[in-house]
BAVEX-616771 format. One record per residue: residue in one letter; x, z, y of N, C-alpha, C in turn. Coordinates in Angstrom, 1 decimal. Example, Ala and Ser with C-alpha at 12.3 -4.5 7.8 and 13.67 -1.06 7.14 Angstrom:
REM residues 2
ATOM   rest      n_X      n_Z      n_Y     ca_X     ca_Z     ca_Y      c_X      c_Z      c_Y
ATOM      A     13.2      7.8     -5.7     12.3      7.8     -4.5     13.2      7.8     -3.3
ATOM      S     12.8      7.1     -2.2     13.7      7.1     -1.1     12.9      7.9      0.0
REM end
This chain:
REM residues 227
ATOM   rest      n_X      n_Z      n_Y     ca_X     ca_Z     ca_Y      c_X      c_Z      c_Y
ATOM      X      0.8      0.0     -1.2      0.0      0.0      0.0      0.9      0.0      1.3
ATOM      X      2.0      1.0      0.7      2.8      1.1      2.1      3.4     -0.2      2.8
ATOM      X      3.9     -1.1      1.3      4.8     -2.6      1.9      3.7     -3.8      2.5
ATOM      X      2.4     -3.2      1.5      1.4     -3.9      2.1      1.4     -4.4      3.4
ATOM      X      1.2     -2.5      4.2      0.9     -3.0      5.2      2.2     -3.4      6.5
ATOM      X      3.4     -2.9      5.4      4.6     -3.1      6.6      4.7     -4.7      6.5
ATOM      X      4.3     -5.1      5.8      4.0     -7.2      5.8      2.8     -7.6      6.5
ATOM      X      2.3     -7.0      6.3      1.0     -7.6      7.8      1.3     -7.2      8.7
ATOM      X      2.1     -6.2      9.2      2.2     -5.9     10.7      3.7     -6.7     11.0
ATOM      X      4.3     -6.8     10.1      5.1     -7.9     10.2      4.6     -9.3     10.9
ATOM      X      4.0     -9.6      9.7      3.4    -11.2      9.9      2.4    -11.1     11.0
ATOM      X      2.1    -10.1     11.4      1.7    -10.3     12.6      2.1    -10.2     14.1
ATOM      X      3.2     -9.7     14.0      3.8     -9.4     15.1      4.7    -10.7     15.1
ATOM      X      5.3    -11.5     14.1      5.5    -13.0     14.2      5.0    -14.1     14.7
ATOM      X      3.6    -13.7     14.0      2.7    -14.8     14.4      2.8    -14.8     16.4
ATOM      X      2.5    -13.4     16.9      1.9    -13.2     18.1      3.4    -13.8     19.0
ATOM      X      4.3    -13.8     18.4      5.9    -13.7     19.1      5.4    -15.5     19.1
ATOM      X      5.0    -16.1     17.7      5.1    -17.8     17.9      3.8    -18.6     19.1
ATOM      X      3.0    -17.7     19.1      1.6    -18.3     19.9      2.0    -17.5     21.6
ATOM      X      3.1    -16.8     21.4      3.3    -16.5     23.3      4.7    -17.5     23.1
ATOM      X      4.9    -18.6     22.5      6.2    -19.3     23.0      6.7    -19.0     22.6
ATOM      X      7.1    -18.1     21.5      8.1    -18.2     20.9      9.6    -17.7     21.6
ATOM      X     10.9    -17.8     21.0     12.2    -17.7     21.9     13.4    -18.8     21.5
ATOM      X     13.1    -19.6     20.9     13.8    -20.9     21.3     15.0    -20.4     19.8
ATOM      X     16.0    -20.6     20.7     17.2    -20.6     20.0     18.0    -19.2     20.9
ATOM      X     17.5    -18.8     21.8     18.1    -17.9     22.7     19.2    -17.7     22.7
ATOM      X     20.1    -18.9     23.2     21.5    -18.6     23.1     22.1    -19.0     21.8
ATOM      X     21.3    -19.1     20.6     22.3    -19.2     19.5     23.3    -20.0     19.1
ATOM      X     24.3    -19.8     18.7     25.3    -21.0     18.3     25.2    -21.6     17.0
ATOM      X     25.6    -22.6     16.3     25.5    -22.8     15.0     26.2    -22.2     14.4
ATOM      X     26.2    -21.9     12.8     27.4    -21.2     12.1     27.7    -21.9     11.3
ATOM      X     28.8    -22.0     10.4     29.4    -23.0     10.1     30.3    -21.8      8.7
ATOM      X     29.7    -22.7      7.5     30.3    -21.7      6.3     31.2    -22.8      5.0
ATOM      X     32.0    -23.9      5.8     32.6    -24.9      4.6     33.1    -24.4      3.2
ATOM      X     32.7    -25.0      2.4     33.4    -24.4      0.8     34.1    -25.9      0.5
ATOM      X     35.9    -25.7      0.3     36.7    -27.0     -0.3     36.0    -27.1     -1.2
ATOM      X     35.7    -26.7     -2.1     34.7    -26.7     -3.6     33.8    -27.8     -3.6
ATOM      X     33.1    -27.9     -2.1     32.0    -28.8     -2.4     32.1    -28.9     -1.3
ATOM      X     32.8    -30.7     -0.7     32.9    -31.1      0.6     31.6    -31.4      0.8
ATOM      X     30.7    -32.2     -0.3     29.8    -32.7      0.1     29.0    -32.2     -1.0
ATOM      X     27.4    -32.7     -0.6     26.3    -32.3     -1.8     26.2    -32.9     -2.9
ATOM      X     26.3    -33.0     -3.6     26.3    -34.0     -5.1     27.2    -34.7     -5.4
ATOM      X     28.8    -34.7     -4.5     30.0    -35.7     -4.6     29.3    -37.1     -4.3
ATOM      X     28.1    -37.1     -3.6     27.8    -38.2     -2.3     29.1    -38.5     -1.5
ATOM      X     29.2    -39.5     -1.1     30.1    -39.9      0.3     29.2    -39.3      1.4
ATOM      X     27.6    -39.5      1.8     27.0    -39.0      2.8     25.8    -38.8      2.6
ATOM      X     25.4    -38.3      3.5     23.6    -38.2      3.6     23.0    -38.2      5.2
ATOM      X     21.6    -38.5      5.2     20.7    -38.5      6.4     20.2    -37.3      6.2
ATOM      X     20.2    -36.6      7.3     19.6    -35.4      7.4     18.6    -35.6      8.7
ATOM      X     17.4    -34.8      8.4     16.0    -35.0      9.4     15.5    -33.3      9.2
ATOM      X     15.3    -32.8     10.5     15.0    -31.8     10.9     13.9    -31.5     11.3
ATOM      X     12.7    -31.2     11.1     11.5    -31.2     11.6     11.1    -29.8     12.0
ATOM      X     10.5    -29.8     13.3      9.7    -28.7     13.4      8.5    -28.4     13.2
ATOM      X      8.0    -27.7     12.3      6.8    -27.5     11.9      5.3    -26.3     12.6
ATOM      X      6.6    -25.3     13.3      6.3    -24.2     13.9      4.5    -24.5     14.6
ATOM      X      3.8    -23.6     15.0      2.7    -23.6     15.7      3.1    -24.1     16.8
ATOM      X      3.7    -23.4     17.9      4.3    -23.5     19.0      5.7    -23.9     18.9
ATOM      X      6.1    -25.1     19.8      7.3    -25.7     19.7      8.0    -25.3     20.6
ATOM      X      8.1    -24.6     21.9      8.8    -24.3     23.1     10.2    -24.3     22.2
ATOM      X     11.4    -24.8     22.6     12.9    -24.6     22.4     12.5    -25.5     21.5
ATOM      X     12.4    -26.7     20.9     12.0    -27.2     19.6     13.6    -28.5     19.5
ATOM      X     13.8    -28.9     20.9     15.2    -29.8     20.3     16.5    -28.4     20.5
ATOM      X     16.3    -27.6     20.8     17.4    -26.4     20.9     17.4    -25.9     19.2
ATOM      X     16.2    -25.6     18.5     16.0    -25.0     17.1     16.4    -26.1     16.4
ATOM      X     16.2    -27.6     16.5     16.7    -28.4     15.4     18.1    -29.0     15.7
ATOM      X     19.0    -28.9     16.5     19.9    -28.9     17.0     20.8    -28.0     16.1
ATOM      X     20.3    -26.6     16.4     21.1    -25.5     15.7     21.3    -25.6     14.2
ATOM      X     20.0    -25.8     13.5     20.2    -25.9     12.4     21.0    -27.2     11.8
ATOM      X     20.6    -28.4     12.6     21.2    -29.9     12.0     23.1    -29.5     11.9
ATOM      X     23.1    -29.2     13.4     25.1    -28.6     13.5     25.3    -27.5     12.9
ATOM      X     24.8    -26.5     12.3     25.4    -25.4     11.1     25.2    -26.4     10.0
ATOM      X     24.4    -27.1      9.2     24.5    -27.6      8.0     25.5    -29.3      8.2
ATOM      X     25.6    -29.8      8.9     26.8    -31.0      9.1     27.9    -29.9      9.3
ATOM      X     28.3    -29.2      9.5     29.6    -28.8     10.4     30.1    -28.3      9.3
ATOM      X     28.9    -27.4      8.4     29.4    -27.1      6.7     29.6    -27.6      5.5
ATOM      X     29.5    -28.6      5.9     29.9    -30.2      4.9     30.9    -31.2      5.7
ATOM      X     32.2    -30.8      5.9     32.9    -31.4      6.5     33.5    -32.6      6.0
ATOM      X     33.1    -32.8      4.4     33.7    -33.7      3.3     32.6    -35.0      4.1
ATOM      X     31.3    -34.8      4.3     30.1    -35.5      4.2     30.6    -36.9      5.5
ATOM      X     29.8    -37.6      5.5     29.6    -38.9      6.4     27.9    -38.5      6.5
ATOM      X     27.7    -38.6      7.9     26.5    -38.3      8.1     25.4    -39.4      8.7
ATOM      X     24.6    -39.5      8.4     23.3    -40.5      9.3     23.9    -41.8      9.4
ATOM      X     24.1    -42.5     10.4     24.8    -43.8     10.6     25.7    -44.3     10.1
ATOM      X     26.6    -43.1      9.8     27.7    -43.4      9.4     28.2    -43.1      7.6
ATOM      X     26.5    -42.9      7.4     26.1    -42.1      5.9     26.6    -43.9      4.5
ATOM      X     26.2    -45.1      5.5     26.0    -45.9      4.7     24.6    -46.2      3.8
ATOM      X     24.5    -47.3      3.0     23.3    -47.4      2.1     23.1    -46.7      1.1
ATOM      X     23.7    -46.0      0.4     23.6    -45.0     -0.7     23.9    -43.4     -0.5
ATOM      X     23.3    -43.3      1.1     23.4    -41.9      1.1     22.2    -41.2      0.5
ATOM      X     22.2    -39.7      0.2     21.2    -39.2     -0.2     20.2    -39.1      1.0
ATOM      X     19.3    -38.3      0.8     18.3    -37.9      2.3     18.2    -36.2      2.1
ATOM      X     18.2    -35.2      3.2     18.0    -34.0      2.9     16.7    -34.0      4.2
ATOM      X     15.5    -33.3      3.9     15.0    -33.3      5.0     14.2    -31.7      5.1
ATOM      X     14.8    -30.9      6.2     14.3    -29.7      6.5     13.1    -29.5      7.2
ATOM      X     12.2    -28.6      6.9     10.7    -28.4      8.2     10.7    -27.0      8.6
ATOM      X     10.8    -26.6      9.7     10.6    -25.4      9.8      9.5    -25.0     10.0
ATOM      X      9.5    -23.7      9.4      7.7    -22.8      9.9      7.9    -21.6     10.7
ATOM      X      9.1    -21.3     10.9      9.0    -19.8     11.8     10.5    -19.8     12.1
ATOM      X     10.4    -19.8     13.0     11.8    -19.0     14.0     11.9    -18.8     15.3
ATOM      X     11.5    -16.7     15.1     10.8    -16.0     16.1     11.6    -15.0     15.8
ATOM      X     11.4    -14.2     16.8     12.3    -12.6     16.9     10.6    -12.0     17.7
ATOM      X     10.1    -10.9     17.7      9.5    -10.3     18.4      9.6     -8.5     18.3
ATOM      X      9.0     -7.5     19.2      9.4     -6.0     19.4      7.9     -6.0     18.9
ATOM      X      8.1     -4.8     18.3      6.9     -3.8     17.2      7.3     -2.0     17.3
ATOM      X      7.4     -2.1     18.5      7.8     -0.3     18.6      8.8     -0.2     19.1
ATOM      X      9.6      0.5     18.5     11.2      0.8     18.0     11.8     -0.4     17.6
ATOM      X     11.1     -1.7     16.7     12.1     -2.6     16.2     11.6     -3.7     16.6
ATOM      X     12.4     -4.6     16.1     12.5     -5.5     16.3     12.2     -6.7     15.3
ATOM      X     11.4     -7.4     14.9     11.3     -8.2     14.0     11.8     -9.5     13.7
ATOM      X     12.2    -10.0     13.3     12.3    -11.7     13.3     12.7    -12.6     11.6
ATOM      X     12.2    -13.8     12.1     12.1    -14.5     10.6     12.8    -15.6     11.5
ATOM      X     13.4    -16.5     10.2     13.8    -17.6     10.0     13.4    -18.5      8.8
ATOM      X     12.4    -19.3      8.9     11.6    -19.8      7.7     11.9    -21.2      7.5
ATOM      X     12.6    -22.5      6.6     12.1    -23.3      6.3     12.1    -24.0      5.0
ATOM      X     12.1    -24.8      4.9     11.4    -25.5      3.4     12.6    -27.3      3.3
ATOM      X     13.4    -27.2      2.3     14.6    -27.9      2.1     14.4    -29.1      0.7
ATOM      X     14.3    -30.3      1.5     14.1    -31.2      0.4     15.3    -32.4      0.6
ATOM      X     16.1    -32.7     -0.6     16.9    -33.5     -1.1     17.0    -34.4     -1.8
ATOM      X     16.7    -35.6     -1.7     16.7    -36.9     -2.9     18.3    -37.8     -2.3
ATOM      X     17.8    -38.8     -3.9     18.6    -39.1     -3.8     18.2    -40.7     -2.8
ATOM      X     19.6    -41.8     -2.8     19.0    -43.1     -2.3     17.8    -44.0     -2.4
ATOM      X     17.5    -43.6     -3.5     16.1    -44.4     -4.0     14.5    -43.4     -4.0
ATOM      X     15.4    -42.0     -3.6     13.6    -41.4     -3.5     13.7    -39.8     -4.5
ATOM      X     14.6    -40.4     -5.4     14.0    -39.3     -6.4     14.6    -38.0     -5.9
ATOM      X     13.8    -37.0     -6.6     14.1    -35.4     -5.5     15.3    -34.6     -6.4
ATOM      X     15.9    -34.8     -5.7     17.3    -34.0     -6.6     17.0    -32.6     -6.5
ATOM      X     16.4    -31.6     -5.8     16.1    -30.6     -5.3     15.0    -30.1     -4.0
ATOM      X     14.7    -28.9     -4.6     13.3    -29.0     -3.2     13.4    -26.7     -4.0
ATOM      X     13.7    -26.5     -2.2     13.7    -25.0     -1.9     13.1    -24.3     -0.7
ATOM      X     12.6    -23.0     -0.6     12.4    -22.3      0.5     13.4    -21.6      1.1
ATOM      X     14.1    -21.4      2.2     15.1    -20.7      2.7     13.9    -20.1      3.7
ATOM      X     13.8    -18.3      3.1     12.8    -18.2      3.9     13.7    -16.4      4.4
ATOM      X     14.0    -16.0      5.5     14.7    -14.6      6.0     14.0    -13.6      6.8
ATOM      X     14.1    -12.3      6.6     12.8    -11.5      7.5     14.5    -11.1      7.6
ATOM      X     14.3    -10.0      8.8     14.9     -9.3      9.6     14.4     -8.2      9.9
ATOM      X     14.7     -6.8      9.7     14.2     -5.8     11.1     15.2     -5.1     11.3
ATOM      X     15.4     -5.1     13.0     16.3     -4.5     13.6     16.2     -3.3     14.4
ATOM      X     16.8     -2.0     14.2     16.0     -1.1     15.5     16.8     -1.6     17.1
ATOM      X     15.8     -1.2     18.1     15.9     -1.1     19.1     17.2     -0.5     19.7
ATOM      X     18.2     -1.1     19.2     19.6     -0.3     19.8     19.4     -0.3     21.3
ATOM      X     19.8      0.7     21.5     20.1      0.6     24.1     21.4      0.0     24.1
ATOM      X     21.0     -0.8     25.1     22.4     -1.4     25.3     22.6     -2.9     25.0
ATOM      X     21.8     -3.7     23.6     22.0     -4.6     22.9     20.8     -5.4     23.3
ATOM      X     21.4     -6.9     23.0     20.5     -7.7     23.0     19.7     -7.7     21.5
ATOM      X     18.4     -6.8     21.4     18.6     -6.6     19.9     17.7     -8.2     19.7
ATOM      X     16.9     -8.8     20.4     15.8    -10.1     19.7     16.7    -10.8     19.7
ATOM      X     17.9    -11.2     20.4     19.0    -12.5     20.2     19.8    -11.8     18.6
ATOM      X     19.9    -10.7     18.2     20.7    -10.4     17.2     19.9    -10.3     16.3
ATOM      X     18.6     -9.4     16.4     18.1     -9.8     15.0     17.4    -11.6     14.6
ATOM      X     17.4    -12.4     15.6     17.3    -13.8     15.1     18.5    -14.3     14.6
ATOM      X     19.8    -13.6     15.6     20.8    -14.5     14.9     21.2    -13.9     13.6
ATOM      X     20.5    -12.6     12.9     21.0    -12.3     11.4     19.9    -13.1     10.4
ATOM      X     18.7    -13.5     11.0     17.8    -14.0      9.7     18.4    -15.4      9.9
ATOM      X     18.6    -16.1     11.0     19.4    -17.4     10.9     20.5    -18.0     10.3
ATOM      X     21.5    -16.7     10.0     22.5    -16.8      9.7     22.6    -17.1      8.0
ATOM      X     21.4    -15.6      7.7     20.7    -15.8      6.0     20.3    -16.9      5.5
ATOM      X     19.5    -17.0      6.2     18.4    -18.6      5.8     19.3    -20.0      5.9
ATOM      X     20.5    -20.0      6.6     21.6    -21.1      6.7     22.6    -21.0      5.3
ATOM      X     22.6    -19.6      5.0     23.6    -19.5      4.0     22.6    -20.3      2.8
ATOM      X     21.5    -19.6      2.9     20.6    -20.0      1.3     20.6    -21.3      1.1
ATOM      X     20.6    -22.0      2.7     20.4    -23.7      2.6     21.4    -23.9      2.2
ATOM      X     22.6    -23.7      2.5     24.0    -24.1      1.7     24.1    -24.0      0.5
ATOM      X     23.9    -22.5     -0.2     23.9    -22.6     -1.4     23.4    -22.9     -2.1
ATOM      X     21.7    -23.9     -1.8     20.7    -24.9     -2.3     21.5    -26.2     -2.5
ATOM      X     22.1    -26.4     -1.7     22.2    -27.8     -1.6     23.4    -27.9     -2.6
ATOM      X     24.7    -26.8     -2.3     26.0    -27.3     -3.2     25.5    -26.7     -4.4
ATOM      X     24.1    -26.2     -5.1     24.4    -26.3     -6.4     23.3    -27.8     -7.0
ATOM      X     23.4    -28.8     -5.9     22.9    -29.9     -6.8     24.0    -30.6     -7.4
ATOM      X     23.6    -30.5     -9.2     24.8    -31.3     -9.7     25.6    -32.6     -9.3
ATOM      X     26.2    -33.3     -9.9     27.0    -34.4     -9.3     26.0    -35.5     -9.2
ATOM      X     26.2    -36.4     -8.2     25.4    -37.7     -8.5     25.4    -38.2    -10.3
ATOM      X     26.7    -38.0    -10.7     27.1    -38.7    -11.7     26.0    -38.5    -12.8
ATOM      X     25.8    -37.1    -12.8     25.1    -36.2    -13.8     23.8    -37.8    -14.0
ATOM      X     23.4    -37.9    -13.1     22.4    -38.3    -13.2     22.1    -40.2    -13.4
ATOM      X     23.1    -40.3    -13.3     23.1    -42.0    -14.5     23.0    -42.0    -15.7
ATOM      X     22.5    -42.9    -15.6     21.9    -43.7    -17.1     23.5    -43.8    -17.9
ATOM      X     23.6    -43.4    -19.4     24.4    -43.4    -19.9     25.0    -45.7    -20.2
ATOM      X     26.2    -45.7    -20.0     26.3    -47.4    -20.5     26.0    -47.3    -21.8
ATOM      X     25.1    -49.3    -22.0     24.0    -49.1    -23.3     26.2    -49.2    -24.6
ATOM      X     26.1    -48.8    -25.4     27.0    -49.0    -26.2     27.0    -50.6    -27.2
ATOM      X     28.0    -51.2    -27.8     27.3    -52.0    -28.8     27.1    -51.7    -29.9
ATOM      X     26.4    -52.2    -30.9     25.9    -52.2    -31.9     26.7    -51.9    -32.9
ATOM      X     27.3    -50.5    -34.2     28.1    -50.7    -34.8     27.9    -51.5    -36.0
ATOM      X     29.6    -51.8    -36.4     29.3    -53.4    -37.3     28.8    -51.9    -38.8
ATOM      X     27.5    -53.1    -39.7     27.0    -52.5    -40.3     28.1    -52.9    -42.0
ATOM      X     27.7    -51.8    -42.3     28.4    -51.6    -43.8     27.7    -52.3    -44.9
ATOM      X     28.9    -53.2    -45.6     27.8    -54.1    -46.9     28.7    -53.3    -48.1
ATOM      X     28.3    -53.5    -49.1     29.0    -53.1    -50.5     29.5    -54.7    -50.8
ATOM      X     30.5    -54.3    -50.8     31.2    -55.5    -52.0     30.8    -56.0    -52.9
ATOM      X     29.9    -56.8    -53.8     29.7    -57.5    -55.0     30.8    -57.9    -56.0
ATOM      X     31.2    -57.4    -57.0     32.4    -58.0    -57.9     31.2    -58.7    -58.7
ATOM      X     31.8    -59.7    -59.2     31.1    -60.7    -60.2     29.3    -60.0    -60.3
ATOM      X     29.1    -60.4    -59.1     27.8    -60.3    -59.0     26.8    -59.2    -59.1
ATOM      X     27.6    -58.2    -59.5     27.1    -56.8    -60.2     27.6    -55.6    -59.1
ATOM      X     27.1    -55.1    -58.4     27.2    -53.8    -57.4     27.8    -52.4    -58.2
ATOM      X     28.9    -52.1    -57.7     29.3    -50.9    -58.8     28.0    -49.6    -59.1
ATOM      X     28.2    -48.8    -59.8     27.1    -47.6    -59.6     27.2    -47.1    -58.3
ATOM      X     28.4    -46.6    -58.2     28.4    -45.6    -57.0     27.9    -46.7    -55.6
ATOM      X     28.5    -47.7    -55.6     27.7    -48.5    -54.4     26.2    -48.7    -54.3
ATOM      X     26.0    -48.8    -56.0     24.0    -48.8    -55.7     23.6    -47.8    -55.4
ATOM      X     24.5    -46.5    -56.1     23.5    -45.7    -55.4     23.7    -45.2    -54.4
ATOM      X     24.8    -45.6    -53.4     24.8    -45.1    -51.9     23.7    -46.2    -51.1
ATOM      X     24.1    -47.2    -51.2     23.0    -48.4    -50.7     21.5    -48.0    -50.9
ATOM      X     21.4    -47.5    -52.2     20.0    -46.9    -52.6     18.9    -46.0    -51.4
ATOM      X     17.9    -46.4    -50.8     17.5    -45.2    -49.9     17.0    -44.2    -50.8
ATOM      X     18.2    -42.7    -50.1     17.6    -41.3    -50.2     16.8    -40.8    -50.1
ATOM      X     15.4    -40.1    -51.1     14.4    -39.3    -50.7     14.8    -38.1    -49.8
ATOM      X     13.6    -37.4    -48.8     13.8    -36.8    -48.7     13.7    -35.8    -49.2
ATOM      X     14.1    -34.6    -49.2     14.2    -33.0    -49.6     13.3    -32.4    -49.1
ATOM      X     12.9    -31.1    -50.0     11.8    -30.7    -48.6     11.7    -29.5    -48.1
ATOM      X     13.3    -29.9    -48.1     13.6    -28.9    -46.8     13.9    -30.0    -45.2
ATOM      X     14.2    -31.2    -45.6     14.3    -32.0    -44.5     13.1    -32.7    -44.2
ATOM      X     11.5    -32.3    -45.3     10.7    -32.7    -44.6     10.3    -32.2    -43.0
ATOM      X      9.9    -31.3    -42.8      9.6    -30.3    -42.2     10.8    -30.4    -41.0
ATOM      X     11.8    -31.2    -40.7     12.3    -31.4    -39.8     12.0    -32.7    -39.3
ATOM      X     12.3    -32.8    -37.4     12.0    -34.3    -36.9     13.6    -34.3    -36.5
ATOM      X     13.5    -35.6    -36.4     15.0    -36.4    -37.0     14.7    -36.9    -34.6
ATOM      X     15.4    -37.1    -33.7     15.8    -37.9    -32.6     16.6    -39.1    -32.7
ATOM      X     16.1    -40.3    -32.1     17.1    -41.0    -32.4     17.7    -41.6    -31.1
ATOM      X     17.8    -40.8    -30.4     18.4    -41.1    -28.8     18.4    -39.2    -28.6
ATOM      X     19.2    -39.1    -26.9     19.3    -38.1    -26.8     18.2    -37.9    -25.5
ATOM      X     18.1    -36.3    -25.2     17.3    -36.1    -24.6     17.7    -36.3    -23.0
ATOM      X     16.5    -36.6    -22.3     16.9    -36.6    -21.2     17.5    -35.4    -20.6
ATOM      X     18.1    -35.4    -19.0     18.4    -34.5    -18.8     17.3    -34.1    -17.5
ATOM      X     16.6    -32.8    -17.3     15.9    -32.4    -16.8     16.0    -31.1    -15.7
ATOM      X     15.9    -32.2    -14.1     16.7    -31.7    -12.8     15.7    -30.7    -12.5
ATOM      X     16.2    -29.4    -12.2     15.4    -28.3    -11.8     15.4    -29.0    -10.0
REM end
């Protein structure tokens, strides 16, 4: 009952912070978290990235997609980006639903909310996540506490996008295996016309057992199946 209600007075004190305007980016800078591990997302050369605002109220709306677009390029320093992505880049496209700081007393609330989708060149969705951060901060004297508790849920919800994106497997993962050729097929030798025993009866088809009825036999492998 108690988290109950500390989430509705939450989510409400968000909501009220996004329908008076909201606070933009207030000063934020981008942050920037590169891993050599994984210059880029899938061992792509590049990707288009598109930032949308989804919020109720847009007030700051090219300052909020700004911030987020230069923290996630700035942390893929391997990547080629947009224009310079080429025809086989992937697409990543972010929407935001909240990013607000507002006061509730003594604290200070704020979220950083959005929703992260990644395909590849032709469409298909390599990955699809929520990077979603609540924050509460108390009212320190002295501090800018709404610029700080936004810049801690920002900073969260940037990290999760990062660690969404670099764990999509390799592009590679996801080609079609090359078709193989046909192996050459096995004949039994004929001496004077007559098939030895042991060759008839390997050539011979094997009954099954029935312990191998009761099993299903594959005759290709399984696909592989992208969370």
């Amino acid at each position: 009952m108690v988290r109950a209600a500390g989430r509705t007075a939450f989510g409400a004190a968000v909501a009220l912070a996004l329908l008076t305007g909201g606070c933009g980016s207030i000063g934020l800078t981008p942050v920037t978290y590169p891993d050599s591990t994984v210059p880029c997302p899938a061992g792509l050369p590049g990707w288009k990235l598109e930032v949308l605002d989804r919020r109720v109220r847009r007030e700051g709306s090219e300052g909020v997609q700004a911030l987020v677009e230069q923290s996630i390029r700035k942390s893929f320093p391997g990547c080629q980006w947009d224009s310079a992505a080429g025809a086989g880049a992937g697409r990543v496209q972010i929407e935001i639903h909240r990013f607000a700081a507002s006061q509730d007393g003594n604290t200070w609330e704020a979220a950083a909310d959005w929703s992260v989708l990644a395909s590849d060149a032709s469409g298909r969705t390599l990955t699809e996540f929520e990077a979603t951060e609540e924050v509460s901060r108390p009212n320190y004297r002295g501090s800018n506490n709404e610029k700080e508790a936004l810049r801690e849920a920002f900073d969260r919800a940037i990290r999760r996008t990062l660690a969404g994106l670099r764990a999509v497997p390799s592009a590679a993962v996801f080609r079609l295996p090359r078709r193989t050729a046909p192996g050459r097929a096995q004949f039994t030798r004929l001496r004077g016309g007559v098939a030895s025993p042991s060759a008839a009866a390997s050539s011979a088809p094997r009954s099954r057992s029935a312990s191998e009825k009761g099993l299903e036999r594959f005759s290709h492998s399984r696909g592989l199946e992208v969370l």
